[in-house]
N, C-alpha and C positions, 0 to 999 in steps of 0.2 A: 504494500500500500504506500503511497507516494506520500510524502512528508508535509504537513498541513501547516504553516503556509509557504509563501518564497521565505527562504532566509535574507531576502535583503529586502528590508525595508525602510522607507523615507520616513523622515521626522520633519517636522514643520523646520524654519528658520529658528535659531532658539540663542539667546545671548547669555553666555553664561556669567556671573555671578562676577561683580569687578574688583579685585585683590586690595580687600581695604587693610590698614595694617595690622586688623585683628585676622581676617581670614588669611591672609598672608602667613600670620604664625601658625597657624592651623593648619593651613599645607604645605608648610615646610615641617612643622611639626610631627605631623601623621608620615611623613616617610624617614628613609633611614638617616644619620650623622653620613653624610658623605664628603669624602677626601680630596672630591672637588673642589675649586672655588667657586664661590656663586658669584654668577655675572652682574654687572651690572646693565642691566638691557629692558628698554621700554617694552612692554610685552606685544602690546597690539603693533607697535611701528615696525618692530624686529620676527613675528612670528612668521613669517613668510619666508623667511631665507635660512630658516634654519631646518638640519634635514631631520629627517624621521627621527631618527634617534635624540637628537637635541630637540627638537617640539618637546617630545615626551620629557625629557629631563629638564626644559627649562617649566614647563608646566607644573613640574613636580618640587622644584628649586626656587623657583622666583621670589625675589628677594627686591623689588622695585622700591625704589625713592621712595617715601612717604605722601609726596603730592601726585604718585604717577596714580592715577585711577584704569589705568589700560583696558580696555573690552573690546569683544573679539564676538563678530556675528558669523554663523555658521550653519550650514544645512547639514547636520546628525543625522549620519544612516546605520542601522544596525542591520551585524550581517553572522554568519556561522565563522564559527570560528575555523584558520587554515592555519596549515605549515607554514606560511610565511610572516606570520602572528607572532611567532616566537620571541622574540627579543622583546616587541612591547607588552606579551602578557608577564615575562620572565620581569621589566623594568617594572610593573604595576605589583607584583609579587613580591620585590623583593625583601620586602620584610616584615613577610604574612607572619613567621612564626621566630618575632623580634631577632637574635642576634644569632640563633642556632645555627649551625654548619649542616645543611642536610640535602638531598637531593633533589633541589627548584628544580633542578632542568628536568628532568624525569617525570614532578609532578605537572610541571608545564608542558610536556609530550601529550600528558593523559588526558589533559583539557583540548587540548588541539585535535586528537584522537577522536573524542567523544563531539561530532558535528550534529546529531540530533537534539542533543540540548545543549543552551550554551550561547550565548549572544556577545560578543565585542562590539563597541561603537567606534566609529571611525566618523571625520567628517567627508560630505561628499565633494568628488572630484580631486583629491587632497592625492597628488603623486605621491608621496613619498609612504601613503598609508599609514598614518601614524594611529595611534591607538589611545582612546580616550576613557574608556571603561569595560571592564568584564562582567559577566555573571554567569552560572552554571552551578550545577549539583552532581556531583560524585558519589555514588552509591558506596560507600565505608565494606562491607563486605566484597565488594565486587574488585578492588584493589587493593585488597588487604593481603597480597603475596607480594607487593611491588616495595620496591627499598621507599620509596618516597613515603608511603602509606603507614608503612610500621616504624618510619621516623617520626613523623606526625603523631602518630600513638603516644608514641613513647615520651613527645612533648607534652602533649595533652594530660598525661597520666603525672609526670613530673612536676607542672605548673600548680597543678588540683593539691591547695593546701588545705580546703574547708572538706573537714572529713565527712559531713552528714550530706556531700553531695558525690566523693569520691566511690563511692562503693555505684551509686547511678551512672559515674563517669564510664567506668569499668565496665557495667553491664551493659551501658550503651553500644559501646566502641567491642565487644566482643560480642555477647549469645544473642542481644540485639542489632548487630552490624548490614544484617541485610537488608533490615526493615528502616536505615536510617540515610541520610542524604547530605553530605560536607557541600552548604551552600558555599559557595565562593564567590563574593562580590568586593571587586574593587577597584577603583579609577580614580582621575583626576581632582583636585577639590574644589575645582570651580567649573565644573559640567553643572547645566545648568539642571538645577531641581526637578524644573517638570519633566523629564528624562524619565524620571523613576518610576513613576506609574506604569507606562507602557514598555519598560525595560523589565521588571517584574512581573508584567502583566505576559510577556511573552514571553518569560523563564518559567513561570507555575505552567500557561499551557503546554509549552513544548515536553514538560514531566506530561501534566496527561495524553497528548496526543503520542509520546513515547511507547504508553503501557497496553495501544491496541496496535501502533503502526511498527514498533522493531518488530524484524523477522521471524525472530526466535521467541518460545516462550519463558526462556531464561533472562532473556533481556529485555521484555516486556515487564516481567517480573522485578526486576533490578531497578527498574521506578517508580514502582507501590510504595513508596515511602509512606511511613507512620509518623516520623518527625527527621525535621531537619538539627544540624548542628552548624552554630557558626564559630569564629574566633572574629573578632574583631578589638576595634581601640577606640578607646574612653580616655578624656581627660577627670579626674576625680580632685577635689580639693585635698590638699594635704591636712591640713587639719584643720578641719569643719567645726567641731563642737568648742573649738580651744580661739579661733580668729573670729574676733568679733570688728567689722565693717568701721572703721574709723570715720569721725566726723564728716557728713557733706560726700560719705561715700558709700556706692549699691552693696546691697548683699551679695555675696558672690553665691552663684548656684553652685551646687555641691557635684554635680557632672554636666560635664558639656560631653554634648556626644558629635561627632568629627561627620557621620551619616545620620540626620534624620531617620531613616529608618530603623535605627538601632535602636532608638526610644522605644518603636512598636514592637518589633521585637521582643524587647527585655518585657514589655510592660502584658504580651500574651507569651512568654517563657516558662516552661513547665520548673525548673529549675534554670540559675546560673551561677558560674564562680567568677573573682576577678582572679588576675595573677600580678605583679610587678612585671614594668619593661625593662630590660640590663639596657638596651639602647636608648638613651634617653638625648632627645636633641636638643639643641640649645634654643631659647625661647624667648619670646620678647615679654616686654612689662606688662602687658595684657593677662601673661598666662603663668607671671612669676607665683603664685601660688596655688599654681595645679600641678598633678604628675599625671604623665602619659601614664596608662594602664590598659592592661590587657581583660578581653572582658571573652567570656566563654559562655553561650546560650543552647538552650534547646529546645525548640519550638515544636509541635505536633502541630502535622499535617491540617487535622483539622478544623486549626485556628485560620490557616493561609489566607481564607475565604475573608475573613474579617481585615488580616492583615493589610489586603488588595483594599477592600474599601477604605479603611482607613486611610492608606498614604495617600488614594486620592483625591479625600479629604484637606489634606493638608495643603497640597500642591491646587487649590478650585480656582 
């Protein structure tokens, strides 16, 4: 049975979101401490000449003047993901599971592999192909022989310090592994918002249209998901109960969360734990008293329905 719908599809014109010097910290925050120097470059004046590989890192780096506001209009197409993805899903990745040494490329094969579910955005007519956001789900039994898989485990299991949710971790990730799904969502920090509904909206179909159109009924079967797991990052106040907002100044909220949807998430999550991040990037006055943290969720399938109204709720 032929695969429901095209994998490439148009997005409206969409302007994403303009690097004020809070969200600037924010995405440079949420990716790795890198050895590079960050440029100094107008983002909207200078994004044209830079090639695929630098779009993607300056996007992920950008460090602009305080008075630069740069915005950048763009026609967003999502498409399946290929072989020639690699470098930008591998640059979007790279520090899904903060500072560990483990086998990215391997799990970035298996995303590239898996072309029935699974969506990258690109913008359109863009040569160089650059790469603006992932999303896709990994059946946890279904690559639990692969090195990448049983490193991820073994993070997951190691990070899990709150014991009264560790014994569920466990039984997630092993006697229940078939029945669960490593959503993996992540991209740029200023793709614009309304993105999200129909990027989600065509990761949950393409799981159902999966579970009657794969071939096999072993691989139809490997998308009956019961619940999803995610890993994501949170910023969390350092300490909330002990810093009280000095004069003529806001309360700080006690998490900011880097995706929107991570709020919905955590808020219809059967369980979660946080963990500490060892990678911890350097930050502006904005975010001097939060820590980047790592945040581990589990969602059942049968929330998603709500979850899909919701975010497009937020995005009206």
């Amino acid at each position: 049975m032929p695969r429901r719908p095209s994998g490439r599809r148009r997005l409206s014109k969409y302007q994403p979101l303009a690097f004020s010097p809070f969200m600037r910290s924010l995405a440079y925050a949420s990716t790795a401490i890198r050895k590079l120097s960050l440029p100094d470059i107008s983002f909207d004046a200078k994004f044209s000449t830079l090639s695929n590989k630098g779009k993607e890192k300056q996007l992920l780096e950008s460090s602009d003047e305080e008075d630069s506001q740069g915005e950048v209009q763009a026609d967003f197409e999502f498409f399946d993901p290929k072989a020639t993805d690699f470098q930008g899903v591998k640059i979007l990745l790279q520090n899904y599971l903060d500072d560990k040494e483990w086998d990215l490329s391997g799990f970035v094969d298996l995303i590239l592999d898996q072309t029935t579910v699974g969506t990258v955005v690109k913008v359109a007519y863009d040569e160089d192909d650059a790469l603006f956001a992932l999303v896709t789900a990994l059946n946890l039994a279904r690559y639990k022989d692969t090195k990448c898989f049983r490193e991820l485990q073994e993070f997951l299991l190691k990070v899990c310090s709150e014991k009264n949710v560790a014994s569920d971790l466990e039984l997630l990730l092993e006697k229940k592994a078939k029945d669960v799904g490593l959503l993996v969502s992540q991209r740029v920090m200023n793709l614009p918002p309304q993105l999200l509904p129909p990027l989600y909206d065509g990761l949950f179909d393409e799981v159902s249209w999966a579970t009657e159109d794969e071939p096999t009924e072993e691989l139809r079967g490997s998308f009956r998901f019961k619940s999803y797991i995610l890993i994501t990052k949170i910023y969390k106040l350092k300490h909330p109960k002990q810093r009280k907002p000095c004069r003529g100044e806001k309360e700080n909220e006690e998490t900011i969360f880097l995706k929107p949807e991570d709020k919905i998430f955590l808020e219809l999550s059967s369980w979660s734990f946080t963990f500490p991040i060892h990678s911890q990037p350097v930050t502006s006055q904005e975010l001097k008293n939060y820590q980047l943290t790592g945040l581990v969720m589990v969602v059942e399938a049968q929330k998603i329905p709500e979850f899909r109204q919701k975010l497009k709720l937020c995005f009206k």
